[in-house]
N, C-alpha and C positions, 0 to 999 in steps of 0.2 A: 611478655612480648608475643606478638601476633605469629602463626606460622609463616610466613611471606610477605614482609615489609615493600618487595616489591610491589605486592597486590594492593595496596594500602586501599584506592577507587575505584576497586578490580570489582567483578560479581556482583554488580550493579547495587555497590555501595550509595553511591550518589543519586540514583534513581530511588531507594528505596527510605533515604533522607525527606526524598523530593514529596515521592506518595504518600507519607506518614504527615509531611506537616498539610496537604490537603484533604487529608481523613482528618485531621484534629478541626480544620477549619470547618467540616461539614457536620462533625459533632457538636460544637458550639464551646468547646473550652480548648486550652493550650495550656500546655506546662506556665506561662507568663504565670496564669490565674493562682500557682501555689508559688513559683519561687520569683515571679515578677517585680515583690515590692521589698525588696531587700534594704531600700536601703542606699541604691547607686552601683554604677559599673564595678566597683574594688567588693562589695559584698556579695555580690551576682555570679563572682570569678572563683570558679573551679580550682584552674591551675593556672599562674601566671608563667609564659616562659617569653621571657626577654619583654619583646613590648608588644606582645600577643597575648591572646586570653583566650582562653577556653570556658564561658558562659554554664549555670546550670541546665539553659535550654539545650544547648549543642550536646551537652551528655543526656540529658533525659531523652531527645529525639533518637540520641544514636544506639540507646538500649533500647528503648521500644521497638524502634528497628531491628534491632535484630535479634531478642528474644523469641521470634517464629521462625527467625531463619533455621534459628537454635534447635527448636522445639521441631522444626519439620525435621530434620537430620537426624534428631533419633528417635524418631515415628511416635512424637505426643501431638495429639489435634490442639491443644491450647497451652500456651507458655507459662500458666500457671503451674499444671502436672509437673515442669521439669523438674526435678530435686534442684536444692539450696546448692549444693556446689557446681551444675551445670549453669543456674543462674550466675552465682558470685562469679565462675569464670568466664561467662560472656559481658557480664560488666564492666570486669576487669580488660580485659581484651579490647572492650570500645576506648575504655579510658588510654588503656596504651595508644591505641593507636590514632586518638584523638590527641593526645602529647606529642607522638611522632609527627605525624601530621604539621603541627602548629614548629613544630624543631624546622623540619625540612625548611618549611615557608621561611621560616628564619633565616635560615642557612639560603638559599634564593634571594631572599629580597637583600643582606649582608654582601654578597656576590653582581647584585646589578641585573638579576636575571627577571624578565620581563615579557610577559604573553602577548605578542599578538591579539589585536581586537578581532582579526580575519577569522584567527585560530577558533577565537569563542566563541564566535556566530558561526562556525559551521558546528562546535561540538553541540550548541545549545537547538539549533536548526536539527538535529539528529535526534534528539531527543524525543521519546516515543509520545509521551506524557502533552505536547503543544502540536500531533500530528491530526489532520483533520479526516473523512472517511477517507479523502483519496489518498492518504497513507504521506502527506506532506506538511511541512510547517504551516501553519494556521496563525494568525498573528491573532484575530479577535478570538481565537480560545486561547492562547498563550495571554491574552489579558484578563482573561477572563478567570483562568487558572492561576494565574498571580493575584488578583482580589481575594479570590476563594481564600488562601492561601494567607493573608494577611500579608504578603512577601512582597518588594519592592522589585523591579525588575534591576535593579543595582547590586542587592543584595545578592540576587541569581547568578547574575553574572561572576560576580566577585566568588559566589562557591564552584561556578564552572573553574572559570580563572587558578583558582587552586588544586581543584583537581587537577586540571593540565600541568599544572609545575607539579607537582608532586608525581606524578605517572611521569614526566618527564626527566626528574632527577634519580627517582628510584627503580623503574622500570631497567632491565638490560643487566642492571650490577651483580657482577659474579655470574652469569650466563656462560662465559670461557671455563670455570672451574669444572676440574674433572675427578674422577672418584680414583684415588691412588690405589695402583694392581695389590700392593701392601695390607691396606686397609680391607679393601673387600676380600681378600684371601681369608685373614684373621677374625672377619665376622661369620664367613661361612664354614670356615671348621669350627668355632663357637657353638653355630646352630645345628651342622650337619653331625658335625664326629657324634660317633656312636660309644655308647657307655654298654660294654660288652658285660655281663653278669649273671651269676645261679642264684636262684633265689628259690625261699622254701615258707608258704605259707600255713600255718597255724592255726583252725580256726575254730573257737569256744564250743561254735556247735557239735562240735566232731570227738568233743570229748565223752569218755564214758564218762555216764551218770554217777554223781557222788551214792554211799550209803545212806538211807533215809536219815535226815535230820532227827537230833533228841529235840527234845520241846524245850530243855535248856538253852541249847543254838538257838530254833525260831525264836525264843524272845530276848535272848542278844540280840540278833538282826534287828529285831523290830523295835528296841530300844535304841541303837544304834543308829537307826535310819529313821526317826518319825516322820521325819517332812514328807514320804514315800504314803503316808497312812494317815494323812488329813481331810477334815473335807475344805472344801472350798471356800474363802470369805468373799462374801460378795457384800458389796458396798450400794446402796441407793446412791442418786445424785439426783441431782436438779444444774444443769449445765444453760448455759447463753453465749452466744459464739457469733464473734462478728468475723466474717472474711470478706474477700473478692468476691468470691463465690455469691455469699448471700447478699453483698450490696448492690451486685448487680443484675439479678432478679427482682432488685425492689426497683429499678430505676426502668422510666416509662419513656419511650422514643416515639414522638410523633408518627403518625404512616409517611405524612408530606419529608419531613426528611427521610424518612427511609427510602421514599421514591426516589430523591434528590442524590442521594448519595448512593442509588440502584443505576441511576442516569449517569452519573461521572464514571462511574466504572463500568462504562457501556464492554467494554475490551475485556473485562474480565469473564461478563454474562452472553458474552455474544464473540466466541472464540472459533475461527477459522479452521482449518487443517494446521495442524502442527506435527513438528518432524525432529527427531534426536539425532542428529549428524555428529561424527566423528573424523575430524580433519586436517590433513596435513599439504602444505604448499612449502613448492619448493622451487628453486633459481632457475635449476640444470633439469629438466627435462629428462635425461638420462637414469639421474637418480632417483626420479619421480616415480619411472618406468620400473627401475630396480624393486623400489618399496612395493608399489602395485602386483608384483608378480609374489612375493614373499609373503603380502596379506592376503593374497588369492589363494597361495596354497594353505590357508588356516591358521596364520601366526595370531594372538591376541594384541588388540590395541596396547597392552601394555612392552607387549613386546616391542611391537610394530615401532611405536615412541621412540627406546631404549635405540632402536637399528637407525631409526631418522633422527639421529642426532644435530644435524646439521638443518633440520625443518622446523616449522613453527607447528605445532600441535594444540588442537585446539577443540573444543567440544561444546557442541548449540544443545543443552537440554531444551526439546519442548519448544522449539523454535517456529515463528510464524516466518513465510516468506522474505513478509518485508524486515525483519530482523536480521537475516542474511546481510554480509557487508557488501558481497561482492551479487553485482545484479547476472552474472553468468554461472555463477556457483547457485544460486538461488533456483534458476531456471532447471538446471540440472538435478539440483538434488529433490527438489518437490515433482520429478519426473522420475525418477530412482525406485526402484522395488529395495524392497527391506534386505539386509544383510548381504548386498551382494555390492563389491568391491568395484568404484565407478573411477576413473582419470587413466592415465591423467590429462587434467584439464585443462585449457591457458586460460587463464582471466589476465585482470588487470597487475596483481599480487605476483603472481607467477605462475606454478605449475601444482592443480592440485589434485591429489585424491583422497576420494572420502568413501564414507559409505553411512547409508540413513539407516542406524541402528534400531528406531520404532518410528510407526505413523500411528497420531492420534486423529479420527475423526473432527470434523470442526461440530460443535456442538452449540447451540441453545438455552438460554432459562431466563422463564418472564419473571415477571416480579411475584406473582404471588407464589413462586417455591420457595425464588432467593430469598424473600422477605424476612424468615422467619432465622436464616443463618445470618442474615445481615445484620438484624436483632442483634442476636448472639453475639456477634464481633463486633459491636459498637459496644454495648454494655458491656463485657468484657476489658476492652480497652478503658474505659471511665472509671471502673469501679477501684483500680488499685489509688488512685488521686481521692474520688471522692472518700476513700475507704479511712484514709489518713484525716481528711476534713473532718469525716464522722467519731473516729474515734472518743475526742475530749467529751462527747454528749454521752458517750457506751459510759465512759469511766463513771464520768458522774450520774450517770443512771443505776448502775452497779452500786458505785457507791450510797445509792440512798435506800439502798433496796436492803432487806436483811430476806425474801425468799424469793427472789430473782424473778415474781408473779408480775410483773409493771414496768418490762422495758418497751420502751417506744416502737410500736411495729415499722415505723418509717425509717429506721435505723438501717432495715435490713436484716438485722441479728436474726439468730436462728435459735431458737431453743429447745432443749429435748429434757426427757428423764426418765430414769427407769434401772435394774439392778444391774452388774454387771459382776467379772470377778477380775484379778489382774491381767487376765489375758486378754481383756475385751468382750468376753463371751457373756451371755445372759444365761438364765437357770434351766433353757430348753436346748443349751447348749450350741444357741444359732450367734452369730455376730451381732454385738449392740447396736442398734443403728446410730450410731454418732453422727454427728456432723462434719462434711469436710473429708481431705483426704486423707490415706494412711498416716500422714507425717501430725497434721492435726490431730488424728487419734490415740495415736499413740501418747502423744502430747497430754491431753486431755485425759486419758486412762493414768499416766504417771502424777498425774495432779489428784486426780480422784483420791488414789492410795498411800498420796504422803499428807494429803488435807486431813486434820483433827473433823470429827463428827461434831457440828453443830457452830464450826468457828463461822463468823460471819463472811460471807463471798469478796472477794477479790478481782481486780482484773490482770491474769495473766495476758504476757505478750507472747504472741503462737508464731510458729512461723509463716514465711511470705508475709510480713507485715500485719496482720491478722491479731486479735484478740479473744478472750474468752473468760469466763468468769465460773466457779465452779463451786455450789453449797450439796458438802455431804450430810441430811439429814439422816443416817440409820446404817448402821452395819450390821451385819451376820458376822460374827467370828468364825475360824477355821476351827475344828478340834481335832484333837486325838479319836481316829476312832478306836474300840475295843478289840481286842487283840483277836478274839473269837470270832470278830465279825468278819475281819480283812488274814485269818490263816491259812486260806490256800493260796493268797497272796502273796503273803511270808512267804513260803513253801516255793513256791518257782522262783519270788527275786533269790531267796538263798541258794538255789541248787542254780541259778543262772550264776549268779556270783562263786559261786565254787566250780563251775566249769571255767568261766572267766580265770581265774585263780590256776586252777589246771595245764591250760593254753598257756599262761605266761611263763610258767615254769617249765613248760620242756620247751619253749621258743627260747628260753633263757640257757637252757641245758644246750643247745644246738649253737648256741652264739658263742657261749664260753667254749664249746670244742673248735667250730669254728676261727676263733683267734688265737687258740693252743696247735689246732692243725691243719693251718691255713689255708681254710675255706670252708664253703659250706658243704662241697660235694663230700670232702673227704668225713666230713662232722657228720653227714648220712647216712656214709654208706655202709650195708648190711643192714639200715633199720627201718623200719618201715614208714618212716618217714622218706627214704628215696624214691618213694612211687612218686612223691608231691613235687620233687625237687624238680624246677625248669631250668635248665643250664642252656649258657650258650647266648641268654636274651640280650636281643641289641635293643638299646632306648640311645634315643636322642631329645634334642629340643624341639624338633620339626618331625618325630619321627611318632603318630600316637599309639600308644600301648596301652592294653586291659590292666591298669594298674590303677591305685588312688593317686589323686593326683598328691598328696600330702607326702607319700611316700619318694615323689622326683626328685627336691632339692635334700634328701639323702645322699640318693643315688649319685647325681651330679658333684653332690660335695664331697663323697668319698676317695678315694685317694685308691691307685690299683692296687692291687693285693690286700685291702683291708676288708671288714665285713663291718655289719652294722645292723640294727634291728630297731622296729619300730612298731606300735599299737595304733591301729588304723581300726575304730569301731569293737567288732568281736573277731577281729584277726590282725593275728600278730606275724609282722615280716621280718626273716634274717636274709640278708642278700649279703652276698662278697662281690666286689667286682674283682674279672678279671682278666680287665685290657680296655685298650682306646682303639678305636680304628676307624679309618675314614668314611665318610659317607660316597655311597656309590655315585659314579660320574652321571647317570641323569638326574640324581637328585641336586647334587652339586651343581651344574648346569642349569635346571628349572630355578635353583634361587638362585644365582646369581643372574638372571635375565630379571629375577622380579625385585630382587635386593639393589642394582646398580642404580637405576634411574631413583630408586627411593633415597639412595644417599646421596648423589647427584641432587636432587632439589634442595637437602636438606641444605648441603654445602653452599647450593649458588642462593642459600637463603642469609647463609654466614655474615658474608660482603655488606649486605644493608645493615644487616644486625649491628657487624660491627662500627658503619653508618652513624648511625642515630645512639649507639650507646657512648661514642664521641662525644655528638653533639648535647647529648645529655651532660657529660662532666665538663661540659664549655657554658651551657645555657642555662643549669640548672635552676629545674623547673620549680616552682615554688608552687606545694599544694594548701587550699582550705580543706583541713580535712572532713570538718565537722558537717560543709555543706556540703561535702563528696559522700559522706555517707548518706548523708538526709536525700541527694536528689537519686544516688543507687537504690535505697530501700525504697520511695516512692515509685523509683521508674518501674517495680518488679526485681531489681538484681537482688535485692535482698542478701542478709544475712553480711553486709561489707565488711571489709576489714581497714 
């Protein structure tokens, strides 16, 4: 389930629907071209709920989409780099909330409930994407943009039209829910209470050195331990690797569309002043005034939020002018110096203040800088579709090959070779150059070292959709080296291993007085082990301390008056707690201003939840699985379940 079922068209969902099927139109293919010929409406169908359908198109467009939202968010430049399970969960997440989606409509059109034509033509007249330079609806580029688009101006309508019932039924719900005094009390002693405890660390280095080993012990050790005194088996290969990556380096994009598609997104390449505003409108003028003086004196927007409860809060990343809803807020705030606290205001809305958090210059760029990223993001986008077309040609070129010398360069595949060892490394000790990223490589290196020497090649499936084929001609075997060779090696693992050994045993001697004479101070004292002891130390959840972190959920799970001990590297910990006590009132205080409004959303997020998981066990939805997976792995979501 999505975080915010209210938000279902929120964050310019429906805008970034809109610009992807007119990028697809300016590339020259669409998802139709892979899952178009199915077959008919019932085999094309995702998920049936009721007498609604959810299309393979409508899911491929809606993860393309927002796999860069994805990728921007946790600072990858290409939605490839994300990992497999940031993928699978924004796939999943579309799919939810393309199910929700299609429920509500249900649930609206079941009820009688019916948009206005007036409603659609101003939402669709608003719309950035049909505005002409003078910043206003354009009808001959709104037709112009529907051709591009392959789209019907019916069809348009009809996604406007949805979106308004749906921000309509879902938007508001659970908005009155408040965060019970009860609940946040119990989360903040949780996070704040402090885990009061002595604690006495141990550490291998600090022991005295053992008496010299006999040459009996060294070659026990070194009996006992070979793996420690091998050399290294490095494996030859001969590797061929088809991905995204390399199909779309093979693939050639005219200039004339690249001009084409440099023109349509004039707005992108030719960007005005833009401004990050931070805003709240409110009824009463009063309490407009109240909030303005509390954010003057330094409170954080987050705070600020939590205190305007009764405001609409609201935030313009990166906002051009005309973006602005209100034409008196716009005038204001693109007149506004940075960080300083502007209202309150009267507009049309009501009563607002804001403050412009950054100004971006308006900037520039002709076509021949963009050209070369426009490249990039076009091939890019092609290559995870063509990547799947091309496959059955890799297989069966794979398959005809017995030394992987003769696959088709038009393919794209990439091929490399040369020695490496388990670790990836080559014999000068630098990283192999594989192909592909870490997830591929590793991939690849696990295959190298389970593949028999000389078995004919295969096509493994790699991840992100990807393929690879892999012939181990020649090993190196690892061996034993001789004992002679690697003895002063012996010599320190064995005396590190009996300090090691040392350390455990009086951490172990301090643990057992410890729980006979309950605690550790008393287990120390008079030994010289009490210089080490720290007594007194508060830890919490929110509280950070010079400790490992593997040693907290000890701490936290110990019980007061017990002790406990634990092996952290080459030091060993005995801690007793003993005592609870609360965390001090400003820290108490700072979470709970940053803890409320976070459980407050989550709660007014509940009410939809529980919404749609209704209408879920009323409408149940009926999935294809098999083409839900084929259009997730195609779109990039990869790895589906």
């Amino acid at each position: 389930m999505i975080s915010a079922l209210r938000h279902v068209f929120v964050d310019s969902w429906l805008g970034r629907i809109l610009a992807l099927l007119i990028f697809f139109a300016f590339i020259g293919w669409g998802v139709g071209d892979i899952f178009g010929n199915l077959g008919g409406s019932d085999a094309n169908t995702v998920v049936k709920i009721g007498d609604r359908r959810i299309t393979a198109e409508d899911l491929d467009r809606g993860i393309r989409s927002e796999l860069p939202q994805v990728a921007k968010q946790m600072g990858v430049t290409d939605p490839s780099q994300l990992p497999p399970s940031a993928r699978r969960q924004a796939a999943q997440a579309v799919l939810q909330r393309l199910v929700s989606q299609s429920e509500i409509l249900a649930l609206a059109t079941r009820n009688g409930m019916q948009v206005p034509d007036s409603l659609v033509r101003e939402e669709v007249f608003a719309l950035p994407y049909f505005h002409g330079t003078d910043g206003k609806f354009d009808r001959k580029l709104f037709d112009q943009r529907m051709a591009q688009a392959g789209m019907s101006e019916k069809q348009l309508l009809q996604m406007v039209r949805d979106d308004i019932t749906v921000r309509s039924l879902i938007e508001g719900l659970g908005d009155t829910m408040q965060v019970p005094s009860s609940l946040l009390q119990r989360l903040l002693d949780y996070d704040a209470q402090e885990h009061v405890l002595d604690i006495v660390r141990v550490n291998a280095g600090t022991m005295t050195p053992p008496a010299a080993p006999t040459e009996g012990q060294l070659h026990r050790y070194y009996d006992n331990h070979p793996w420690n005194y091998r050399t290294t088996e490095f494996r030859h290969a001969k590797i061929v690797e088809l991905s995204a990556e390399g199909v779309a380096k093979s693939i050639v994009i005219p200039e004339a569309d690249l001009k084409r598609f440099y023109e349509f997104q004039s707005q992108r390449y030719h960007v005005p002043e833009t401004r990050s505003l931070e805003v709240l409108t409110f009824q009463d003028q009063a309490a407009a005034n109240k909030i303005a003086e509390s954010w003057k004196g330094g409170a954080s927007w987050e705070v600020i939020q939590a205190q305007a409860s009764n405001a609409a809060a609201v935030s313009f990343p990166d906002t051009r002018a005309s973006d602005v809803p209100s034409p008196e807020l716009a005038k204001a705030a693109f007149a506004a110096p940075v960080n300083a606290i502007q209202g309150p205001l009267k507009t049309e809305t009501g009563w607002v203040v804001f403050r412009v958090k950054d100004i971006k210059p308006p900037h520039n760029v002709d076509f021949d800088h963009a050209k070369d990223d426009l490249r990039d993001e076009i091939t890019r986008a092609q290559a995870p579709q063509l990547l799947q077309s091309r496959l059955p040609r890799f297989q069966d070129a794979v398959a005809g090959s017995t030394d992987l010398e003769h696959i088709p360069t038009d393919l794209g595949a990439i091929p490399a070779q040369g020695s490496l060892d388990a670790q990836g490394m080559t014999k000068d000790g630098e990283p192999a150059p594989l192909p592909g990223d870490p997830e591929l490589r590793q991939a690849i290196i696990a295959r190298i070292f389970s593949q028999a020497e000389g078995v004919k090649p295969s096509v493994v499936n790699g991840p992100k959709g990807g393929a690879f084929a892999v012939l181990v001609d020649h090993i190196e075997p690892g061996a034993l080296k001789p004992f002679d060779s690697v003895r002063d090696q012996v010599v320190h693992d064995w005396t590190e291993a009996q300090r090691r050994h040392a350390a455990d045993e009086r951490a172990t001697a301090i643990f057992d007085k410890a729980k006979q004479q309950g605690g550790v101070a008393k287990a120390v004292a008079g030994t010289t082990d009490a210089s080490s002891m720290q007594g007194g130390m508060a830890v919490s959840r929110i509280k950070p301390v010079p400790l490992p972190q593997p040693l907290l959920p000890l701490i936290f799970g110990t019980p007061v008056g017990q002790s406990a001990m634990l092996n952290v590297n080459d030091d060993y910990f005995v801690v007793t707690v003993t005592g609870l006590r609360d965390g001090d009132p400003a820290t108490m205080k700072e979470l709970s201003s940053r803890l409320r409004p976070q459980l407050e959303e989550s709660l007014r997020g509940d009410i939809p939840t529980t919404v749609v998981h209704s209408l879920e066990d009323k409408l149940k939805p009926v999935p294809n699985v098999q083409l839900m997976q084929r259009v997730i792995d195609a779109s990039g979501g990869g790895e589906s379940q």
